[in-house]
N, C-alpha and C positions, 0 to 999 in steps of 0.2 A: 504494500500500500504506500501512496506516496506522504511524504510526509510534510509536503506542503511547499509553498513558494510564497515569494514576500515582493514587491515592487518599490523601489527606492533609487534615490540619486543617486549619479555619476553617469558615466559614462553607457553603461546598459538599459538606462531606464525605459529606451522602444523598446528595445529588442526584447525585456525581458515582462514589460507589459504586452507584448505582441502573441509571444510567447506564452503565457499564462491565457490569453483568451483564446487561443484559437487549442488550446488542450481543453480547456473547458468546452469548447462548441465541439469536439471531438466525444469530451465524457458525457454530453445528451443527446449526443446522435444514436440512437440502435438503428437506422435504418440504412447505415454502410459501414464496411471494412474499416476502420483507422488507414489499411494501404490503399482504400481505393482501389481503382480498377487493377490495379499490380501484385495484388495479395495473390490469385492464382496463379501467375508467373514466379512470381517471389516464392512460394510450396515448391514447387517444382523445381526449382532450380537444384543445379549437381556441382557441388564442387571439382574445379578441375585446375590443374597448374599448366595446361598443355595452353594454353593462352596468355600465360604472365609472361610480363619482359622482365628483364634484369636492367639495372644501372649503379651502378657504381658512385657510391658516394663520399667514402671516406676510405684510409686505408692508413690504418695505427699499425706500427712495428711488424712491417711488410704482410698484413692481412686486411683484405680488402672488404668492406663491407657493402652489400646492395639493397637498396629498394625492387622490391618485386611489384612490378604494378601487374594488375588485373581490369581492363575495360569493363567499359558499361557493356549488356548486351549488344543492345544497338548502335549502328554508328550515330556520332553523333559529329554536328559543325560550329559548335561553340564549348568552351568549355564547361565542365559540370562539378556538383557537390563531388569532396572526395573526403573518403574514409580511411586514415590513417593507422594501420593496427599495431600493437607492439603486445606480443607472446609474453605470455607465464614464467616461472619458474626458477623465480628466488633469483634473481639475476645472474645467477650461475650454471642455468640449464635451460632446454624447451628451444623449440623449433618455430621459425616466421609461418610455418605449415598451421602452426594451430587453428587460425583464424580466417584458412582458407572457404569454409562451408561458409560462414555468416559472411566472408566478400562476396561470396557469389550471390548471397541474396541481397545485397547490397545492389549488387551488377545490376541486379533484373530491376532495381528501382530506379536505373541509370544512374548511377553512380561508380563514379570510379574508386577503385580499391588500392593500397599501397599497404603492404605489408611489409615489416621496417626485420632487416640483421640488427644485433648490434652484438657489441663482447659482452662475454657473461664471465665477466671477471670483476662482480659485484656493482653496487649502484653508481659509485664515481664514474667508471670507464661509463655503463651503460648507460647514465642520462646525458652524457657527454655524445655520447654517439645520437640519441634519442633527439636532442635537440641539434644533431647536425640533421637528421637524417630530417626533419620539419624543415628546414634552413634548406635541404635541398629538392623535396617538393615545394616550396615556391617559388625555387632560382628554376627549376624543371618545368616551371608551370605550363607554358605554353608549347612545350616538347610534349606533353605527357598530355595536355588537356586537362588541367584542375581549374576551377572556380578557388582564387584564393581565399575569395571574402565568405567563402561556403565551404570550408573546412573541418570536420570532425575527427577529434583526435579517441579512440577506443583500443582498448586495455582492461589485461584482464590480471590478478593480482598482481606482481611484480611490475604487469607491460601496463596497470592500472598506473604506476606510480610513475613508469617512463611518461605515458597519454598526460599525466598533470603538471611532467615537470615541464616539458612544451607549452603548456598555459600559464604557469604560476609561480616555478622558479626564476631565480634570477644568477645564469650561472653565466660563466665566461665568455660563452658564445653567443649570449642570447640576446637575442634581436627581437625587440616589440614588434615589428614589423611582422613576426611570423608568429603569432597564438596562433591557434587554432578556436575557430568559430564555438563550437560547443567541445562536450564531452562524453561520454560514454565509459563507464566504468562497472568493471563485475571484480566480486569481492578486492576490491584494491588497497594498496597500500597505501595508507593515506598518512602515518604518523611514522617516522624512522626515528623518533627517541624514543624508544622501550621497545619493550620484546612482550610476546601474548601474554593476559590480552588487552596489554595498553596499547601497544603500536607490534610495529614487525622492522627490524633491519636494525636496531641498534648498535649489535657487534660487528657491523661492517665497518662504521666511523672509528676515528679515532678519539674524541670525545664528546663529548655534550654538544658543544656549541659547531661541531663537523657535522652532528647528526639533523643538528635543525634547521642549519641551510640547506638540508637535504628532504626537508619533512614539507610535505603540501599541505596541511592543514595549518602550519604554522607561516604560511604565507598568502594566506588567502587575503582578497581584497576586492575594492570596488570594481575592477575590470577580470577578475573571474571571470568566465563566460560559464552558459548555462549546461548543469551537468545532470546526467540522470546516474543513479547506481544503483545495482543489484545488487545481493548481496544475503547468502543462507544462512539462516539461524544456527547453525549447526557448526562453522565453520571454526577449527579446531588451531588453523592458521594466523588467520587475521578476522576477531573478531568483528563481527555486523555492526557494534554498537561505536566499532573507527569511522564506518560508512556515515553512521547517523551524525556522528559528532562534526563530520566534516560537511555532513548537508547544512546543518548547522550554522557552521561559520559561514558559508557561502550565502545564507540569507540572511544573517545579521550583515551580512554588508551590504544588502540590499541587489543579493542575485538571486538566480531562478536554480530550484533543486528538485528534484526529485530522488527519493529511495523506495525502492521496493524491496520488501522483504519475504523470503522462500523460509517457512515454517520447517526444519526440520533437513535444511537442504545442506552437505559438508565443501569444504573448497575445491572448488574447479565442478562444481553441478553443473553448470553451464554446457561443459564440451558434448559434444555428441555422443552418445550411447549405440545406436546403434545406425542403420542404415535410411532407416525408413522416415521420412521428413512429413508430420501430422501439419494439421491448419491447428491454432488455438479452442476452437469449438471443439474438436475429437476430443473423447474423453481419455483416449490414450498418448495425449499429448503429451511430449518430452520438456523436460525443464532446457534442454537445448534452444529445440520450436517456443516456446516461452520467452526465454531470455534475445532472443533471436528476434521475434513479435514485437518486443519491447526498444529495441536496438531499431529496428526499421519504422517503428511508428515517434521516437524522438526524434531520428535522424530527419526524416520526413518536416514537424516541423521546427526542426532548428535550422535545416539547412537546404534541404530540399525544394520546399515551399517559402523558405525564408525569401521574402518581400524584395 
């Protein structure tokens, strides 16, 4: 359930009143899809890597890092919303593969996908890379076909905390110029000063004050952009109630949040189970197809439909 949004000055104040009505004209509609006419393209879609390009973005102590982009279905002659993913796995494991199924349903809503390398030789090296590899989807842009102003950054634990430090840290490389539009986040890291179930990553820094330049909840602020999170009750990782505290922050400073929370659901619910891709109506719907539903109906209007 969501836990609410707030409308206040600075700098997001359309975007984030725009944003708040038109989810509302969405929660009294029952008489269409949230995707609109793309929900049954979007079911069907298959994940495939035989269409992604490779590019090359950065390359630390002779290993080369890439963006894999993935098209929209369709062709298209202007550029479009694009979905920036960045993988799981404690910064030290996990494959740019993960988050190939939910680009493809992305594709089907015309959107383009970018699924980020980076080194998994913990959070310094990886938001380092994280925030180049933003830095070069928008130098890419008109190679690749991205809508800059229509950017969405999505991450899932670990790749949750890559997706915020491209919005809300402030590290060496970072350039205002390239937030990303919204956010998309499944069970993420959002605090790196403590270990479960205060935060997650604290023994990577070297002290306190290393770990909170590193920590997104502690730098949240008026230019936030608007985030949705998932995030399972059950999660033995990175507690749900980091998710909440950080929805939190982001509407006391007068931005847009949502949290949904999975009753009973442990880390990493999200990933695919099995083969078979349900609609939200079936009753044998996968917390995948769920979280997946959820990810194409905020994308939709953060950035899809965004004005």
């Amino acid at each position: 359930m969501p836990v609410g949004s707030s409308v206040a000055g600075g700098v997001g104040r359309d975007i984030v009143a725009d944003l708040s009505a038109r989810t509302a004209d969405l929660s009294h509609s029952s008489s269409r899809s949230p995707m609109g006419d793309a929900s049954a393209l979007m079911w069907a879609a298959r994940a495939s890597s035989d269409t992604v390009r490779e590019i090359p973005y950065r390359t630390v102590d002779g290993r080369t890092m890439l963006l894999h982009v993935s098209p929209s279905r369709e062709p298209v002659s202007s550029p479009v919303p694009t979905a920036v993913f960045y993988h799981g796995g404690g910064w030290v494991r996990g494959t740019w593969r993960q988050f190939l199924p939910q680009a493809s349903c992305l594709n089907e809503l015309g959107m383009l996908a970018v699924l980020v390398e980076y080194r998994m030789e913990g959070p310094v090296a990886a938001a380092a890379d994280a925030v180049a590899a933003m830095r070069a989807v928008v130098e890419n842009a008109r190679d690749i076909g991205c809508d800059v102003e229509r950017i969405v950054a999505i991450g899932g634990s670990a790749g949750g905390h890559l997706a915020l430090a491209t919005a809300v840290l402030d590290l060496p490389d970072t350039d205002p110029n390239h937030r990303p539009a919204a956010l998309v986040l499944l069970n993420p890291v959002t605090n790196t000063c403590g270990e479960f179930p205060a935060g997650f990553g604290r023994r990577h820094f070297d002290n306190d004050d290393h770990a909170r330049r590193y920590s997104p909840v502690h730098h949240v602020g008026s230019r936030t952009p608007p985030v949705l999170v998932m995030h399972g009750t059950a999660d033995t990782a990175v507690h749900h109630e980091n998710s909440v505290d950080f929805a939190r922050a982001v509407m006391s400073h007068g931005g847009y949040a949502e949290v949904i929370l999975y009753p009973g659901q442990r880390h990493g619910f999200f990933n695919p189970r099995d083969g078979a891709r349900r609609r939200p109506d079936d009753e044998n719907v996968s917390y995948f197809d769920r979280t997946t539903w959820e990810m194409a109906r905020f994308s939709r209007l953060a950035v899809i439909d965004k004005p």
